[in-house]
Residue, then its C-alpha position, 0 to 999 in steps of 0.5 A: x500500500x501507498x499513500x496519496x500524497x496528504x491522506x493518512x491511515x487511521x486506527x481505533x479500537x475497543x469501542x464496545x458498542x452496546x455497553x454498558x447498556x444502550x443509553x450509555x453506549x448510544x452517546x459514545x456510538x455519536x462519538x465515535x460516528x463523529x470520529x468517522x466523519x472527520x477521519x473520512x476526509x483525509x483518510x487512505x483507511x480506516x483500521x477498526x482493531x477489534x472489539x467494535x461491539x461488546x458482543x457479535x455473533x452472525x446466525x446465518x440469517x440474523x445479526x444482533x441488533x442495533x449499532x444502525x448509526x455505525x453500520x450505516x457510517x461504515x457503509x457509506x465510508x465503504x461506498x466512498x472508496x476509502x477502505x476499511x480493514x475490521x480486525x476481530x476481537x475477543x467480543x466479537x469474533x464470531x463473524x462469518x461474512x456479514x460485514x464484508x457482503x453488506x458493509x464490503x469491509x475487509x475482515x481479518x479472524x487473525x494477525x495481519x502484517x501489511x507494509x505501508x510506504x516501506x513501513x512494516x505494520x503488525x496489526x492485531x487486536x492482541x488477545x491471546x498473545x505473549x506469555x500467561x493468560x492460558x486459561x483465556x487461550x484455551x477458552x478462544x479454542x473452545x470459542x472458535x471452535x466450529x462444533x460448538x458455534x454450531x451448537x450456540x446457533x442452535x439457540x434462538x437468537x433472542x436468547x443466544x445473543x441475550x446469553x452472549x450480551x450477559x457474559x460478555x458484560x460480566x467479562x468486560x466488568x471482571x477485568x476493567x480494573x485489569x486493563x487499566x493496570x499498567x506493568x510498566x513497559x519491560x512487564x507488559x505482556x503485549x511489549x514481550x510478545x513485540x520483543x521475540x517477534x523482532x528477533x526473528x524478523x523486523x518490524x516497524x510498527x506493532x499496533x494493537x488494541x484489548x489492553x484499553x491503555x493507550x502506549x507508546x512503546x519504543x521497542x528499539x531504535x527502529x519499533x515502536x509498539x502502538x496500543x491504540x486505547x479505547x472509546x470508553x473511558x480513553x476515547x484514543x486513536x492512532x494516525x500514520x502519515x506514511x513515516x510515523x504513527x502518533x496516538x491522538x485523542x478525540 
């Protein structure tokens, strides 16, 4: 990918549509719909780093419903040309191709590295990554597993997604005060994870979302690491103007 000359790419993620309840996730929602209408101007993409919604799962014929505002957003943005690239996230990894069919977004289950005006970008929402948290990494097989998927699906959705509402709540509660503990740049875990990969292979820019810190953490003399925040208490984003990535807030 290049840039135009003047047009940068934009980064956000944790947004959390739908909590903590719909009056309260309905005034960030505007936000964040304000957010995209001023990015769009200027913007040769649009990354969304997982967990837009805090919970997501595509029957084969229903999707939760809501987020009206934000899906049409996102449509016309798509319509507009500017690409738009949607990581999934730990609450809403249940997508199958509703959003790249409807929305014609860019839909990405895993990481993905992309190089940008010869700048090497990792780009993940960062679950599951770096060393520790082993009972979350075998409960993400558990969750992507395709048998028991087909097993929730079997569920009528008003109480499939009225379950998948419930416990994504009380996981987003149980850990906040753990995502806004910072370890200090060396013990972050996602820092960690950054460090091994380069002894294998350079990186420019590593760029997540899931810690709901935004960080900017100087790896070595040539990467940096990105944590992008969120829009809900941080309300945080990253911008790349082809040479460097810089954290904003809205």
């Amino acid at each position: 990918m290049k840039l135009t000359k003047g047009k940068k790419i934009y980064f956000a993620s944790d947004i959390h549509l739908g909590a903590p309840n719909f009056e309260e996730s309905l005034v960030r929602e505007k936000k964040f719909i304000s957010w995209l209408d001023t990015v769009k101007k200027d913007a040769e993409a649009i990354f969304l780093v997982g967990d837009v919604f805090d919970f997501w799962f595509e029957y084969k014929e229903v999707v939760p419903k809501g987020f009206t505002r934000t899906l049409g957003k996102l449509a016309e943005i798509s319509d507009l040309g500017v690409p738009i690239h949607f990581f999934a996230g730990n609450h809403d990894m249940w997508l199958t191709n509703y959003f790249e069919k409807e929305l014609n977004l860019k839909v990405y289950n895993r990481s993905k590295v992309f190089t940008i005006n010869n700048k090497k970008l990792f780009v993940s929402h960062g679950d599951g990554l770096g060393p520790g948290d082993n009972s979350y990494k075998r409960m993400k097989k558990i969750f992507k597993n395709p048998f028991f998927n087909w097993c929730f699906r079997c569920l009528h959705p008003d109480w499939g997604v009225k379950l998948g509402k419930y416990f994504s709540n009380k996981n987003r509660i149980k850990s906040s005060l753990e995502d806004l503990k910072f370890n200090g740049k060396e013990n972050e875990w996602l820092t960690q994870y950054c460090r091994k990969k380069l002894k294998n292979e350079h990186y420019d820019f590593f760029i997540f979302g899931h810690r709901h810190i935004p960080l900017e953490v100087e790896l070595n003399s040539s990467s940096k690491y990105i944590n992008l925040g969120d829009w809900i208490t941080q309300f945080t984003y990253a911008v790349f103007d082809g040479s460097q990535i810089s954290l904003e807030k809205y």
